[in-house]
C-alpha positions as CSV (number, residue, x, y, z in Angstrom):
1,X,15.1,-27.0,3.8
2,X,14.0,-24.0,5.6
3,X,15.8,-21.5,3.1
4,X,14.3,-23.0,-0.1
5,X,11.4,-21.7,-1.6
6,X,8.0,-22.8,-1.1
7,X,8.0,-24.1,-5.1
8,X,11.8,-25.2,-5.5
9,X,11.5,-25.4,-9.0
10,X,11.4,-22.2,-9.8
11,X,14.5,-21.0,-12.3
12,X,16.7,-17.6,-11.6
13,X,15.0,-16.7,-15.4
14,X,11.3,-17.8,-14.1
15,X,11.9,-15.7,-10.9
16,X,12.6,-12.7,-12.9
17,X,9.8,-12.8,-15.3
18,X,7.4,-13.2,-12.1
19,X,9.3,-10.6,-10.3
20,X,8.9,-8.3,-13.6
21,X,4.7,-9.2,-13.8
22,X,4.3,-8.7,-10.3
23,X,6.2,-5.2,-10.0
24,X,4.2,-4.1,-13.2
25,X,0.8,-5.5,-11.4
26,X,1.4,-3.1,-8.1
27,X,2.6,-0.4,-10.2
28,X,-1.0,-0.5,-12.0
29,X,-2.8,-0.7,-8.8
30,X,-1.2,2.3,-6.5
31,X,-1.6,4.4,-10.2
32,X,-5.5,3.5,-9.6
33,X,-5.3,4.7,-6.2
34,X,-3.3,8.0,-6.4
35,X,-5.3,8.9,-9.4
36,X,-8.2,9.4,-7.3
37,X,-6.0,11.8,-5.1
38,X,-5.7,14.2,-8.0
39,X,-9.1,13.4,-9.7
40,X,-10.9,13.9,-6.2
41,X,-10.3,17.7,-7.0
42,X,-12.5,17.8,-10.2
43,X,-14.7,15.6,-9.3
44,X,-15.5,17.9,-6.3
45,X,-16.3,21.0,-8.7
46,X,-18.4,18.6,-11.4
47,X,-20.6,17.0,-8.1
48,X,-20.3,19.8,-5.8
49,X,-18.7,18.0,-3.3
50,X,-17.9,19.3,0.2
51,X,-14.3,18.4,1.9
52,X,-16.3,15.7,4.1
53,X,-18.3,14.4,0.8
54,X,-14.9,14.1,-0.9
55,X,-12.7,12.4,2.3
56,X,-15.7,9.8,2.1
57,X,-15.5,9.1,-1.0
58,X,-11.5,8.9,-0.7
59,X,-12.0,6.3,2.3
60,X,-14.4,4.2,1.1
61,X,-11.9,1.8,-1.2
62,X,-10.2,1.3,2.0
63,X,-13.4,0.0,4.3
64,X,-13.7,-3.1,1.5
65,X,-10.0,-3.3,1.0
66,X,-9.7,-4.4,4.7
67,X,-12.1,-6.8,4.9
68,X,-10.8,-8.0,1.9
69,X,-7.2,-8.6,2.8
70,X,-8.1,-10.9,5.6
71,X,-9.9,-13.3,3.0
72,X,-7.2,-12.8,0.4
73,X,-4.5,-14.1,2.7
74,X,-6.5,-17.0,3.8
75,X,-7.5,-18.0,0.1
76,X,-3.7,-17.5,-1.0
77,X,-2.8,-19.6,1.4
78,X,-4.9,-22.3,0.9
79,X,-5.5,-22.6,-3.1
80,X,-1.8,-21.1,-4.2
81,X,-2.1,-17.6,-5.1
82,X,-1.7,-17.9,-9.1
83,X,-5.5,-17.6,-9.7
84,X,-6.0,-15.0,-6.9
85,X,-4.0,-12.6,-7.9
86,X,-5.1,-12.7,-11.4
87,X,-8.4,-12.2,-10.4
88,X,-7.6,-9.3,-8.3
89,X,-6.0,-7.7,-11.3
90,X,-9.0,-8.0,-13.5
91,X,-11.1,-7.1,-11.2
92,X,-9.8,-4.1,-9.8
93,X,-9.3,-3.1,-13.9
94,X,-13.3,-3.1,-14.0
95,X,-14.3,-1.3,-11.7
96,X,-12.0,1.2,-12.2
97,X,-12.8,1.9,-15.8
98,X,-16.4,2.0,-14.5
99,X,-15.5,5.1,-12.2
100,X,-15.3,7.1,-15.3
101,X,-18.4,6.3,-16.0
102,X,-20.0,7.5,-12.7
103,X,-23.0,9.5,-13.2
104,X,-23.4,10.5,-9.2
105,X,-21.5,10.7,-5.8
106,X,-23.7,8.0,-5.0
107,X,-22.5,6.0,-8.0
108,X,-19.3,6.7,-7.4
109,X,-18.8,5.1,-3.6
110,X,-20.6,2.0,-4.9
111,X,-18.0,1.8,-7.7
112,X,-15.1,2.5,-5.5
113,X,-16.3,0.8,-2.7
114,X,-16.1,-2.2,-5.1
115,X,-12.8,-1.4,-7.0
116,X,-11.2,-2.3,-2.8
117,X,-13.0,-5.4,-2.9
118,X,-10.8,-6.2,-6.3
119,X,-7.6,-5.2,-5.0
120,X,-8.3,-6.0,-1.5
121,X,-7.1,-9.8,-2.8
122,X,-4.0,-8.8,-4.0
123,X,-1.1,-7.4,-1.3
124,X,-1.4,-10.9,0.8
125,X,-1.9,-13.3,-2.5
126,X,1.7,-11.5,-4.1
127,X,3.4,-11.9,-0.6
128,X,2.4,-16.0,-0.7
129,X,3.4,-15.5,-4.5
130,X,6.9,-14.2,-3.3
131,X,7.6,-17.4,-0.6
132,X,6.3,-19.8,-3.3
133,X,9.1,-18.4,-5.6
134,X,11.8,-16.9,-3.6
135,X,14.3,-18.6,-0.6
136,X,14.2,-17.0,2.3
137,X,17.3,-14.8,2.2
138,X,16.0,-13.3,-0.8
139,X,12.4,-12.4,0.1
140,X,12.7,-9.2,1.5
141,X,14.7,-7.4,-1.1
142,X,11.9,-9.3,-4.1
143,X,9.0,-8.0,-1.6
144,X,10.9,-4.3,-1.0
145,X,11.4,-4.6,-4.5
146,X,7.5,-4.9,-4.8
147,X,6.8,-2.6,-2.3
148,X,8.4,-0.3,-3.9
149,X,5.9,0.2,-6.9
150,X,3.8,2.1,-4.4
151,X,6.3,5.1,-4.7
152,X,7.0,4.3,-8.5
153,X,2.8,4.2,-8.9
154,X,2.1,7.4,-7.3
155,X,4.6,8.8,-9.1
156,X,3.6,8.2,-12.4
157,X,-0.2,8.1,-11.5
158,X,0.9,12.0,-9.9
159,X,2.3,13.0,-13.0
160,X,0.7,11.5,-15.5
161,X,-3.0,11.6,-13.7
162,X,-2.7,14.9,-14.0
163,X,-1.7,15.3,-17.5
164,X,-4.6,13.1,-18.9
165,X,-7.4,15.2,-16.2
166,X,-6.3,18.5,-17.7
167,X,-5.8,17.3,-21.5
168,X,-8.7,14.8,-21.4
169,X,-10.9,15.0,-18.7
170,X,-10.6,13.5,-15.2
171,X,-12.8,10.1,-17.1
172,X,-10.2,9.5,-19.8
173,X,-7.3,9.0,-17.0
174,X,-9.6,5.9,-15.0
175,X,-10.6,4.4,-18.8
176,X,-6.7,4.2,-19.9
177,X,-5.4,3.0,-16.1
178,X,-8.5,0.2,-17.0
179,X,-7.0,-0.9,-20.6
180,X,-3.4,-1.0,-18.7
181,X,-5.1,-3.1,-15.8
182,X,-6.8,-5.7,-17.7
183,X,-3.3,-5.7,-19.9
184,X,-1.6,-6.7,-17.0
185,X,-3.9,-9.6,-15.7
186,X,-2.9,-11.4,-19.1
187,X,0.3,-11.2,-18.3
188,X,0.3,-12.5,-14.7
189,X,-1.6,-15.6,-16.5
190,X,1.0,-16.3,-18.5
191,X,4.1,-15.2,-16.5
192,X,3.0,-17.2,-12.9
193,X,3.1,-20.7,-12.3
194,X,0.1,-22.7,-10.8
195,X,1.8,-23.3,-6.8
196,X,-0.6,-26.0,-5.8
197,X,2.2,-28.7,-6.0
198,X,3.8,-26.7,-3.2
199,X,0.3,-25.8,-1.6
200,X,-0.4,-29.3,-1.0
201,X,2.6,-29.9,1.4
202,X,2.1,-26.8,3.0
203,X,-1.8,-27.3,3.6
204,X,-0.6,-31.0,4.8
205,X,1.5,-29.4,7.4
206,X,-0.9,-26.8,8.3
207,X,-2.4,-26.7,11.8
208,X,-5.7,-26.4,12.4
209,X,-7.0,-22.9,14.3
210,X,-4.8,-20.8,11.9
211,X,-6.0,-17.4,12.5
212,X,-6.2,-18.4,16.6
213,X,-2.6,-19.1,16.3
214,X,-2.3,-16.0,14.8
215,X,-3.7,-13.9,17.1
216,X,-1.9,-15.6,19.5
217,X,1.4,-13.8,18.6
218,X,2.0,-10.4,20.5
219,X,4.5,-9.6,17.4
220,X,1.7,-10.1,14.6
221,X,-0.8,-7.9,16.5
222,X,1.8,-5.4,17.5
223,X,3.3,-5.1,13.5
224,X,-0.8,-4.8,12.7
225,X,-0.6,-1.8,15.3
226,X,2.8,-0.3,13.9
227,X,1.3,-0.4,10.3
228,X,-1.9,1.1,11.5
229,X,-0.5,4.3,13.1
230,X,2.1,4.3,9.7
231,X,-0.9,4.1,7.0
232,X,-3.2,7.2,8.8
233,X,0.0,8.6,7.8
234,X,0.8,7.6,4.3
235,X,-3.0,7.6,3.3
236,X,-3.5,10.9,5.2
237,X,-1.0,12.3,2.7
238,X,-1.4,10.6,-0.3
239,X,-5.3,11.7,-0.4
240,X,-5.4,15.3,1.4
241,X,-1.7,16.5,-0.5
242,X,-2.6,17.4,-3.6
243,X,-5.9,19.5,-2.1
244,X,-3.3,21.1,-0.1
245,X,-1.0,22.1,-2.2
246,X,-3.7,23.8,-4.5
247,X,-5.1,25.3,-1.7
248,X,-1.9,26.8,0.7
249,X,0.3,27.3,-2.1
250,X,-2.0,28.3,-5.1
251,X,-0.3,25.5,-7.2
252,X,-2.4,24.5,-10.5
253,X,-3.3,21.2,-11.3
254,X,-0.6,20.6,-13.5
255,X,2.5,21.5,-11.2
256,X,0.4,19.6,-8.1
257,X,0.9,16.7,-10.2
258,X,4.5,17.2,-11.2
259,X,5.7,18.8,-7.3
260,X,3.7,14.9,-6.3
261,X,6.3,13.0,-8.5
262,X,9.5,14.5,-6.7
263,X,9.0,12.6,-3.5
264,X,7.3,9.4,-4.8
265,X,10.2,8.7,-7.1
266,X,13.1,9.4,-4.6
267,X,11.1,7.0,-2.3
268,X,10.8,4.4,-4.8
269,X,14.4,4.4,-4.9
270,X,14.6,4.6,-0.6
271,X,12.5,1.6,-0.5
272,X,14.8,-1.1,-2.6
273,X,17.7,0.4,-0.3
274,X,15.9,-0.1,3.0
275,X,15.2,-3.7,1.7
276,X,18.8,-4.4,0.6
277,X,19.7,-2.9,4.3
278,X,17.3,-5.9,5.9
279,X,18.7,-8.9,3.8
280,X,22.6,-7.8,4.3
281,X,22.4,-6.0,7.7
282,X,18.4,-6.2,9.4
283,X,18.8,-9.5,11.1
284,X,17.6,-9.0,14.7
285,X,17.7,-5.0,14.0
286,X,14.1,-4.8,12.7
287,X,12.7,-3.3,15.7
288,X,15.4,-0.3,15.2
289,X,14.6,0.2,11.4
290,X,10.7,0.3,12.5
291,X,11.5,2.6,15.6
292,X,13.3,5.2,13.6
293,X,11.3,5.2,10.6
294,X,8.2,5.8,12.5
295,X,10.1,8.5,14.6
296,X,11.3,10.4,11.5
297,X,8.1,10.0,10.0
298,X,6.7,12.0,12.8
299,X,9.3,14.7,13.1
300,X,9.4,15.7,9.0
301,X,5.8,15.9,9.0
302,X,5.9,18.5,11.5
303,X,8.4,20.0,9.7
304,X,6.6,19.9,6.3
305,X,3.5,21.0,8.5
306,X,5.3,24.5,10.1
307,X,7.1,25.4,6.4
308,X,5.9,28.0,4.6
309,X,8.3,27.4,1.4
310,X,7.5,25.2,-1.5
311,X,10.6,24.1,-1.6
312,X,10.8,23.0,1.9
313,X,7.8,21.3,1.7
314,X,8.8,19.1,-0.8
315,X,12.1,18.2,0.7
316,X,10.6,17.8,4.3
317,X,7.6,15.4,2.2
318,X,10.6,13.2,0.6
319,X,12.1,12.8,4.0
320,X,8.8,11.4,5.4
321,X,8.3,9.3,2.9
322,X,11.6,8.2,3.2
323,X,11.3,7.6,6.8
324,X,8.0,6.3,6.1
325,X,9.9,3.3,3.6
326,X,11.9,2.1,7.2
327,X,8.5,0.7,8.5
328,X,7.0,-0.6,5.6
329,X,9.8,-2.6,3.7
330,X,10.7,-4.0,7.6
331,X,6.8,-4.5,8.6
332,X,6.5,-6.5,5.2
333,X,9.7,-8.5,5.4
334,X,8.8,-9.9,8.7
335,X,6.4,-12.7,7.8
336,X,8.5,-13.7,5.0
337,X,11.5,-14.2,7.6
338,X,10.0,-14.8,11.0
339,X,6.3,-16.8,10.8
340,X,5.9,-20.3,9.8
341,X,5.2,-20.9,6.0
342,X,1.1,-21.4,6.2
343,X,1.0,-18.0,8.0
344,X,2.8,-16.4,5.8
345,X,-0.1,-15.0,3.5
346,X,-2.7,-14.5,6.9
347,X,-0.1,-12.6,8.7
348,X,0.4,-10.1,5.7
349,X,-3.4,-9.8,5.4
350,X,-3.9,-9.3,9.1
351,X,-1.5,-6.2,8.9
352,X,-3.1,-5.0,5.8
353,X,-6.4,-5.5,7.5
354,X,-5.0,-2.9,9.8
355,X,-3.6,-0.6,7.7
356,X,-6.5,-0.5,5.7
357,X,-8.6,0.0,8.6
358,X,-6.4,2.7,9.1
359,X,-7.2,3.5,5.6
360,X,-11.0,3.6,5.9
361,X,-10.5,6.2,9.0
362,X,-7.3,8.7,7.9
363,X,-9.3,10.7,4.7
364,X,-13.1,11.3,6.5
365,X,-11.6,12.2,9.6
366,X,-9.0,14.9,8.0
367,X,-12.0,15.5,5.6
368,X,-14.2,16.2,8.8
369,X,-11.6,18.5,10.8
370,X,-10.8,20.3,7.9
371,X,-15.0,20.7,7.4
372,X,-14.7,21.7,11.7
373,X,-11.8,24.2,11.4
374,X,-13.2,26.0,8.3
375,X,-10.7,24.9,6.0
376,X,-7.6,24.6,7.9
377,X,-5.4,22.0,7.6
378,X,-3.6,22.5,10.4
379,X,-5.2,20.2,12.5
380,X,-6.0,17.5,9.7
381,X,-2.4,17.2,9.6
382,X,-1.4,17.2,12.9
383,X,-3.7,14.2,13.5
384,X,-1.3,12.5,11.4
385,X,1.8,13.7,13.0
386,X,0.2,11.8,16.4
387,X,-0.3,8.5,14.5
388,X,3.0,8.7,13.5
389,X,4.1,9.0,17.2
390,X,1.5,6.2,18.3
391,X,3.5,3.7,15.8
392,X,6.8,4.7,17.0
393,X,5.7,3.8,20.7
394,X,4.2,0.3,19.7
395,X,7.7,-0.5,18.2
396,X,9.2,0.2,21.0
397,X,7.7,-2.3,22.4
398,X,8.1,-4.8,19.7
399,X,10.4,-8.4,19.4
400,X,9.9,-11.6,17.1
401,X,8.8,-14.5,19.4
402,X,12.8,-16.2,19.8
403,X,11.7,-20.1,19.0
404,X,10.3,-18.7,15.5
405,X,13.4,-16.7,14.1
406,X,15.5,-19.2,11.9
């Protein structure tokens, strides 16, 4: 019973097609993300942004995607996560076509402070999606499998992004990743079944106190800490690199976009390995894939940091990211493998509440040191470099409680 899926009755031609509409629905949301990355840089120039105004308005999606992701999991949980994640899709799709109409910097943190309230639903809603539809030994390569979009979204968002802001205007590229969005939503209505069937045994075994008996275990809060010190990472890059590159290399908009899409894809790639690695080989070694990938993370980043080559850069930036892929596909396979089934959607929002949190912080404080050091980055991404090494400590530290791992 315990390796079954949540919802049994799912077929191997039903998993795919949810599989497929899921994949396509991350995909869609990290493009909405990264294309602010590469659109922060025009937007600057049309708004007369400084480097604080623009890490603000960079961190702001993250301060409602937290707060979001604790509510998300709970609902998911609760009411089967069919109609949440739907939801988050078409809502996310709104608010992002309505940041190309933004008429202000004012405007625009209202609008993007909103657009993390739409997809703040969505990461712990797919992971309950994922345990209603998958057994056990299969949920962490269909979650790294999901994960995984994150490196395939910034890839083409990189790429493409900058294709439609220099051909069409910055505008244009939020008003087509909108069209896409709300495309996508239909889909997941069609392709996902209604898992309230399951829900109800699950909410008839549910004890009472959830988030209590969440808190309760040192190896939730200590993944919430490893994921923490791993996203100031990720998000410190993802929204500072392409302002970088333009600025210590002299790179155009153009090539930022395409040098962005070397890294993302061979990470996309990385990911569905490491989560191939955890179903065949991870079992009881998850505190050593989290250990070394926050280590590496650290140590390339310095790397990238000290280069003074382009082509270094970028091969020192896959390597992080690769290293980077070790804690996330293990942080995000945990739950599915380790924590009772009604925590399984809470326990993914928890962590994303602190990666988020982590989220909210990493661009305004490299946004304010880069304001302090008059344009340096060298600081700003050394900052990151530390919370690389503060995640790296934390798993040290880290074990699944023993009575829990089935």
């Amino acid at each position: 019973m315990e390796a079954q899926a949540i919802n049994p009755a799912y077929t191997r031609m039903q998993k795919t097609v949810c599989l497929a509409a899921l994949f396509l629905a991350w995909a869609i949301g990290y493009s909405d993300r990264i294309v602010m990355s590469t659109a922060i840089i025009p937007i600057s120039r049309e708004f007369a942004l400084d480097a604080g105004q623009a890490g603000l308005l960079l961190s702001v999606f993250y301060v409602s995607y937290a707060v979001m992701q604790l509510l998300g999991g709970w609902l998911s949980d609760r009411y089967g996560s069919r109609i949440v994640v739907v939801m988050c899709v078409a809502l996310w799709s709104l608010f992002t076509g309505l940041t190309g109409l933004a008429w202000s910097f004012g405007s625009l943190l209202v609008i993007r402070f909103m657009f993390g309230v739409g997809e703040g639903f969505f990461s712990p809603a797919s992971s309950v999606t994922v345990a209603e539809t998958f057994p056990k030994p299969e949920r962490a390569r269909a979650k790294s499998f999901l994960i995984s979009t994150v490196f395939l979204g910034n890839a083409a968002g990189s790429a493409g992004v900058a294709l439609a802001v220099v051909y069409l205007g910055w505008r244009s590229a939020f008003h087509i990743l909108s069209v896409a969005g709300l495309a996508v939503a239909v889909m997941l209505w069609l392709a996902l079944r209604d898992g309230m069937a399951g829900q109800r045994g699950r909410m008839a075994a549910r004890p009472k106190h959830q988030l209590r008996e969440l808190i309760r275990r040192p190896d939730a809060l200590k993944l919430t800490f490893i994921w923490f010190g791993t996203s100031i990472v990720y998000i410190g890059m993802i929204s500072w690199m392409p302002s970088y590159l333009l600025k210590a290399y002299r790179i155009d908009l153009l090539h930022v976009g395409i040098a962005s899409t070397i890294p993302y894809l061979i990470a996309f790639l990385g990911t569905n390995v490491v989560g191939w690695l955890l179903d065949r080989h991870g079992k009881g070694r998850e505190k050593r894939f989290m250990m070394a990938g926050a280590l590496g993370s650290a140590v390339f980043l310095a790397l990238m940091i000290s280069t003074t080559s382009i082509t270094l850069l970028v091969v020192y930036w896959t390597l992080c990211l690769l290293s980077f892929n070790f804690v996330y596909a293990t942080v995000f396979s945990i739950p599915l493998k380790y924590f009772p089934e009604h925590l399984i959607g809470s326990a993914t929002g928890l962590m994303n509440f602190g990666g988020q949190i982590a989220g909210s912080l990493a661009p305004s404080v490299m946004g304010a040191l880069i304001v302090e050091f008059h344009g340096s980055y060298l600081v700003a991404l050394s900052f990151l470099v530390s919370s690389a090494l503060l995640a790296f400590i934390v798993a040290i530290t880290w074990r699944a409680q023993p009575h829990l791992s089935t």
